[in-house]
SEBA-457970 format. One record per residue (C-alpha): residue number from 0; z, x, y; residue in one letter. Coordinates in nm, 4 decimals, decimal comma. Each point is the difference from the previous one (the first is absolute). Layout:
N
{rec NUM {Z X Y} A};
...
This chain:
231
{rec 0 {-1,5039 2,0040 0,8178} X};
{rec 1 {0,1111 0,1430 -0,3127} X};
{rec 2 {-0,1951 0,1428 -0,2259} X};
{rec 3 {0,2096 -0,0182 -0,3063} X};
{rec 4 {-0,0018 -0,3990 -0,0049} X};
{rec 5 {-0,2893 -0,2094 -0,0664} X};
{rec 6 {0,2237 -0,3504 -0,0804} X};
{rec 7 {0,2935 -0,1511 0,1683} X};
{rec 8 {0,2422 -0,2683 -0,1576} X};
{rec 9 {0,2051 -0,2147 0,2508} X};
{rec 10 {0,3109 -0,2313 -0,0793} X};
{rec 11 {-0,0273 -0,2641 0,2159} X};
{rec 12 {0,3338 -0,2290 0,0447} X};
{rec 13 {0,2580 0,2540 0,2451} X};
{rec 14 {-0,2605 0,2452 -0,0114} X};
{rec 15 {-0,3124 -0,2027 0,2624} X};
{rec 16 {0,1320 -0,2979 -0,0619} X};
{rec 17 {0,3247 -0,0715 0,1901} X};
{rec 18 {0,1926 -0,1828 -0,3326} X};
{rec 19 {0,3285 -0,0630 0,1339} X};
{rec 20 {-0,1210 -0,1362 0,4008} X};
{rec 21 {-0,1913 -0,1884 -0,2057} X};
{rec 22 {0,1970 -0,1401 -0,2801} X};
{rec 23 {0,3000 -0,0360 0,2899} X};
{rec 24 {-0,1856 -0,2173 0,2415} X};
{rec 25 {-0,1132 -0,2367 -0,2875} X};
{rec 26 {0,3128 -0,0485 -0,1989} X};
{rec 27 {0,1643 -0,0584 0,4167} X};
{rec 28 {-0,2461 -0,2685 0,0021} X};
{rec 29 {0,0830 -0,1803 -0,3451} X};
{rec 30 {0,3363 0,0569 0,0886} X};
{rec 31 {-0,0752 -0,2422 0,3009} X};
{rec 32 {-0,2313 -0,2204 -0,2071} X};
{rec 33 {0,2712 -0,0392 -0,2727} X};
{rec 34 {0,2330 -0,0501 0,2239} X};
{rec 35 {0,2396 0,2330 -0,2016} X};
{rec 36 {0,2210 0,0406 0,3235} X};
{rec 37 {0,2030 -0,2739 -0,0899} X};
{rec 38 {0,0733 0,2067 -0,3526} X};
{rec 39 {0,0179 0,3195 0,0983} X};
{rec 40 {0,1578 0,1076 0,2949} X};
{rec 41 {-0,1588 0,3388 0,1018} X};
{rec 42 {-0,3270 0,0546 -0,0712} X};
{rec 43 {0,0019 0,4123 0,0569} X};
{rec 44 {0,2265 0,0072 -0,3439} X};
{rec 45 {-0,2186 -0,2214 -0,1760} X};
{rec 46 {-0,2589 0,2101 0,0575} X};
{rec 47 {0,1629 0,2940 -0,0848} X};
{rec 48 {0,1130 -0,1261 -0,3360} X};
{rec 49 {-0,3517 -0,1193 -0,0148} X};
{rec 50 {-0,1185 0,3584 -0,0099} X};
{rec 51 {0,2676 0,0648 -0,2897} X};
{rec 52 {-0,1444 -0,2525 -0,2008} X};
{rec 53 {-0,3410 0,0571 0,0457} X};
{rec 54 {0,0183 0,3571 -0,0658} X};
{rec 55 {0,1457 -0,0243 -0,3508} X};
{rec 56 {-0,2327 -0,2586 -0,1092} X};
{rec 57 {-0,3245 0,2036 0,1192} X};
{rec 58 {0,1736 0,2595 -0,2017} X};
{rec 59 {0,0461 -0,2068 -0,3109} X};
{rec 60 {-0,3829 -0,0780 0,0769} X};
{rec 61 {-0,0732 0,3126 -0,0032} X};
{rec 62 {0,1504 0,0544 -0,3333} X};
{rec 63 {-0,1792 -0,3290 -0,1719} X};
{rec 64 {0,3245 -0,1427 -0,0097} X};
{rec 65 {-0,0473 -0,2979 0,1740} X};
{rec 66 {-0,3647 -0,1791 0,1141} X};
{rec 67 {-0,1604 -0,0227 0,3109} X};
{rec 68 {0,0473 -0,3919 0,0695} X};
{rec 69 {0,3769 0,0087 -0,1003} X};
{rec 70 {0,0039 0,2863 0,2771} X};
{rec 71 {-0,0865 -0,1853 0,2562} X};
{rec 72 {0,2430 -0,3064 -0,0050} X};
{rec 73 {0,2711 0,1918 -0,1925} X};
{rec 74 {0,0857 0,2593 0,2951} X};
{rec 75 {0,0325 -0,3189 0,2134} X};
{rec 76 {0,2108 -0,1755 -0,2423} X};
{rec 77 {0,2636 0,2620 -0,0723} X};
{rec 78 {0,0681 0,0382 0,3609} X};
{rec 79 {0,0468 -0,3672 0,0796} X};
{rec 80 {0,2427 0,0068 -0,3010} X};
{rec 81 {0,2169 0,2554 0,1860} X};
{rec 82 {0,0557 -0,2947 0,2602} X};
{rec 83 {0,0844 -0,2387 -0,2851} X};
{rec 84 {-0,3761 -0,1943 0,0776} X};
{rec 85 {-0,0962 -0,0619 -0,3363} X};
{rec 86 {-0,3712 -0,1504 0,0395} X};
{rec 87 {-0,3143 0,1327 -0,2227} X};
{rec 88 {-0,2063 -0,2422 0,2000} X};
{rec 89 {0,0903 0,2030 0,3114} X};
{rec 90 {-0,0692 0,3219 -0,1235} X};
{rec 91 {-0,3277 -0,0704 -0,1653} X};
{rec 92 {-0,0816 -0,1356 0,3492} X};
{rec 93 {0,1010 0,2502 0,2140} X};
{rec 94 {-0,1546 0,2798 -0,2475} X};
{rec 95 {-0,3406 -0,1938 0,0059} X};
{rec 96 {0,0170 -0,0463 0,3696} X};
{rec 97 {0,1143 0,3192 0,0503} X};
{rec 98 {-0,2960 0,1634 -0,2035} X};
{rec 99 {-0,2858 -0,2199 0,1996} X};
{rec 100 {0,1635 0,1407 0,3387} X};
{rec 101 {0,1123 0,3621 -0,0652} X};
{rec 102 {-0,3178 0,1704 -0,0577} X};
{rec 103 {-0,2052 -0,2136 0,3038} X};
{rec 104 {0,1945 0,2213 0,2332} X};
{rec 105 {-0,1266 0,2848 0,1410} X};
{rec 106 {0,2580 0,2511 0,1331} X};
{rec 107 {-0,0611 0,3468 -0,1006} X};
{rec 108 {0,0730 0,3579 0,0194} X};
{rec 109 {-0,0361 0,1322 0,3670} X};
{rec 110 {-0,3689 0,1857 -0,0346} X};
{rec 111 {-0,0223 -0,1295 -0,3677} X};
{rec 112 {-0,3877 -0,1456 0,1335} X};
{rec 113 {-0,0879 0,3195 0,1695} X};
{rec 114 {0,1162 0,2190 -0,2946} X};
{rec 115 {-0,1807 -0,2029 -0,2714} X};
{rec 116 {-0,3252 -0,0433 0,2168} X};
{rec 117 {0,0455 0,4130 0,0638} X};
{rec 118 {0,0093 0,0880 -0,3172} X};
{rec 119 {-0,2493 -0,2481 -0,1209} X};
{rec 120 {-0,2598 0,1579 0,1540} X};
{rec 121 {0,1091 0,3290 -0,1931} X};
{rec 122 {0,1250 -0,0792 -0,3363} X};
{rec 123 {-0,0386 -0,2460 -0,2440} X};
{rec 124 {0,2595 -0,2632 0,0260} X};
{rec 125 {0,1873 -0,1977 -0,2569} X};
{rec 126 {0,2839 -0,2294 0,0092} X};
{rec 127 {0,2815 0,0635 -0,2610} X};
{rec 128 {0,2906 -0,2738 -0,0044} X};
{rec 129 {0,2329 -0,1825 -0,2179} X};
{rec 130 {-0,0066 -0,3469 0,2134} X};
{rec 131 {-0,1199 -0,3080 -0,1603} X};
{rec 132 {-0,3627 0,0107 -0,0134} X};
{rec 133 {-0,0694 -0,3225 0,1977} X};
{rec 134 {0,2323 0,0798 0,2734} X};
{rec 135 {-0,1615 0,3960 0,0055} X};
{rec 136 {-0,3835 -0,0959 0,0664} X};
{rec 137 {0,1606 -0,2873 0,3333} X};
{rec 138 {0,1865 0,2710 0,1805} X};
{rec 139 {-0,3123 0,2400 -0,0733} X};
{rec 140 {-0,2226 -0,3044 0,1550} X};
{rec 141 {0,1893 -0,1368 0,3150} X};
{rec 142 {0,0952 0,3541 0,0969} X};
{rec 143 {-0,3491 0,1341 -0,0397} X};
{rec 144 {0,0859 0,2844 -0,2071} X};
{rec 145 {-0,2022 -0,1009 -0,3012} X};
{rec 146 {-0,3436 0,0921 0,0993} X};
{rec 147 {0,0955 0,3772 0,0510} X};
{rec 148 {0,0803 0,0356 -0,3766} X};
{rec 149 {-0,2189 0,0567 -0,2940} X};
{rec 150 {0,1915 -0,1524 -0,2565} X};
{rec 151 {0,3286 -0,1968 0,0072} X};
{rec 152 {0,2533 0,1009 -0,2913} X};
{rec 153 {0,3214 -0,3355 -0,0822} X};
{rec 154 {0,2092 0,1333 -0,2737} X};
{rec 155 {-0,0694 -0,3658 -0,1092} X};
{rec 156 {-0,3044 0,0670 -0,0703} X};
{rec 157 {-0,0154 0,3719 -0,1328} X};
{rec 158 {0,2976 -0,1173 -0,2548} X};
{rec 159 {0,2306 0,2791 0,0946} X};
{rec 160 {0,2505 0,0348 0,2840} X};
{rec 161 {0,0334 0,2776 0,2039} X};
{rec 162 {0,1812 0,2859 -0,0478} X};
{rec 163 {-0,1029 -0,0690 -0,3284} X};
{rec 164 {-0,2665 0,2617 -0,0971} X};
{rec 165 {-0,2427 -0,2092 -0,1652} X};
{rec 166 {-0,0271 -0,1935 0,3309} X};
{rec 167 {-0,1178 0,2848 0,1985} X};
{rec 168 {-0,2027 0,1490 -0,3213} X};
{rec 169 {-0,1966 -0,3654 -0,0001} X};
{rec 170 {-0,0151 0,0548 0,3623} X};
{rec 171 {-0,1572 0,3300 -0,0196} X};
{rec 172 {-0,2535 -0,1126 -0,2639} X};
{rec 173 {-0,1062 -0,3206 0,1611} X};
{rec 174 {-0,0666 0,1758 0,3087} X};
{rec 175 {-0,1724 0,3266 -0,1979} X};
{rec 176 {0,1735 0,2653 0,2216} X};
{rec 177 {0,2260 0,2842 -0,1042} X};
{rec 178 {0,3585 0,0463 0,0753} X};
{rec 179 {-0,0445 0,3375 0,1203} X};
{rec 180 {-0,2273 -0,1474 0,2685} X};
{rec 181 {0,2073 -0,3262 0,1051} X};
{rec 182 {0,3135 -0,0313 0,1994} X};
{rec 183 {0,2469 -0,2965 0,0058} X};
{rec 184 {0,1267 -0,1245 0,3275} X};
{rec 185 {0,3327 -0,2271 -0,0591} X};
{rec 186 {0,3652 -0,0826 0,1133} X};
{rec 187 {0,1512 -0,0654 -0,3298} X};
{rec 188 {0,1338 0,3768 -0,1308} X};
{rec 189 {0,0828 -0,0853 -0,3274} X};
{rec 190 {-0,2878 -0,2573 -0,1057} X};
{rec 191 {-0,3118 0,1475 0,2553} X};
{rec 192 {0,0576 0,3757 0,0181} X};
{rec 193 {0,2166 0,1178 -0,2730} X};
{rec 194 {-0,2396 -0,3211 -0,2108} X};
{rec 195 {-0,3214 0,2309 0,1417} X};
{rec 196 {0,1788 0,3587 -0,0640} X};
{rec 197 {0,0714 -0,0887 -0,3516} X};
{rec 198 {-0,4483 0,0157 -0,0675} X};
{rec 199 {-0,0631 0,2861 0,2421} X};
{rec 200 {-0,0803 -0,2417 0,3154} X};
{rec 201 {0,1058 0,2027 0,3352} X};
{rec 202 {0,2287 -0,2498 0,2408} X};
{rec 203 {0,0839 -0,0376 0,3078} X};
{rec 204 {0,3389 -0,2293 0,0835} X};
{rec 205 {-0,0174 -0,1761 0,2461} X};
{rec 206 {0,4217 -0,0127 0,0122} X};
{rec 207 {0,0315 -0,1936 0,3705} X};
{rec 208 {0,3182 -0,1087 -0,1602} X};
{rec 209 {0,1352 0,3968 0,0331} X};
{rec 210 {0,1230 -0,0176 -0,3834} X};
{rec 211 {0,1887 0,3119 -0,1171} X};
{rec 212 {-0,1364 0,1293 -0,2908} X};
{rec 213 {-0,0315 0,3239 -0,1925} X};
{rec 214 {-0,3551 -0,0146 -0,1404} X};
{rec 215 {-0,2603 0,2095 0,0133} X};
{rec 216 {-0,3458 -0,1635 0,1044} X};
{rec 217 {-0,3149 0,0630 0,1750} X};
{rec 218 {0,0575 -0,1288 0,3310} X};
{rec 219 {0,2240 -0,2011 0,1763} X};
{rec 220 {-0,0182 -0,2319 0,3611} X};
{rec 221 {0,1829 -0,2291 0,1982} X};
{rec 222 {-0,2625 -0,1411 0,2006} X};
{rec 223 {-0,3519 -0,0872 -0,1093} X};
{rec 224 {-0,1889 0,1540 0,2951} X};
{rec 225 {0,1356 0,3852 -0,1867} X};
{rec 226 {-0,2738 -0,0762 -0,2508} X};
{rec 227 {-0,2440 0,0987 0,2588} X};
{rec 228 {0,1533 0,3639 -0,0828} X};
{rec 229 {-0,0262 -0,0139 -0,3331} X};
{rec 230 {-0,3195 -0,1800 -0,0934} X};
């Protein structure tokens, strides 16, 4: 156990929860239900185009640019369009469908259960994520994860996004705990540990995706079950 830390933040979606098994085996199934076969011809590009999409719209989300609800059909719509299926019905379908499944799955992190129960009995525990706030507190719930937090932070609801400070200052003040005594545990380098550097919150990456980078941080993994080491 460390001494040093008192508090530890968690990301949740590709950090315990397994957000691209998860969203992959759902949109596979609406793919089916839709029957979007007869459309579009192989399903592996539509899903990688997918991923396009839906990256630059959670980054427009990010940025207030566009709102949550016109997230969740738009990234559906604009990749129909690039198979010349123009149908708002469809998207807003899929996207609500897609939403109800998504976060009822419950594939995670290899040891992400073991970890958070570890350190639970060590630390206290807070979730930190920028998901949709309905969709957070299911995956929390059907994976059992929830009832080894103290608190659960949605950007949603602290009004900020992360990396933007304010988000993890509200964060910090909510839970009454110091950045010089917390640590944030997340995959995302530029909005979870550069987002925590920038107020003076130690990190560890968790970078199981191997990305090359040149910055300088606390601590960096590529498998959970290294935390053991650290914390």
């Amino acid at each position: 156990m460390s001494e040093k830390y008192k508090h530890v933040f968690l990301d949740l979606d590709n950090t315990l929860w397994d957000f691209k098994a998860n969203s992959h085996d759902t949109i596979t199934f609406l793919f089916e239900k839709y029957k979007l076969a007869e459309k579009i011809s192989d399903f592996d590009e539509f899903y990688n185009k997918y991923q396009v999409i839906n990256a630059g719209l959670w980054q427009l989300y990010r940025e207030s640019k566009i709102e949550k609800n016109q997230l969740r059909w738009k990234r559906f719509y604009d990749t129909f369009l690039l198979y010349g299926i123009v149908d708002l019905k469809l998207a807003e379908n899929f996207g609500n469908d897609y939403v109800e499944m998504s976060p009822r799955k419950t594939i995670m992190f290899p040891y992400a259960v073991e970890i958070v129960e570890y350190l639970s009995k060590k630390y206290q525990l807070y979730i930190l994520t920028n998901g949709f706030k309905e969709v957070q507190y299911i995956k929390l719930e059907n994976t059992g994860l929830g009832k080894f937090f103290r608190m659960i932070f949605t950007s949603e609801e602290l009004g900020f996004q992360k990396p933007n400070k304010q988000c993890f200052e509200k964060a910090l003040s909510l839970a009454e705990c110091k950045s010089s005594e917390s640590i944030m545990i997340g995959d995302d380098l530029e909005i979870d540990i550069l987002g925590a550097k920038n107020v003076g919150i130690d990190q560890i990456f968790f970078n199981h995706e191997k990305r090359i980078h040149n910055e300088e941080i606390s601590f960096e993994i590529e498998s959970l079950t290294e935390i053991y080491k650290i914390l």
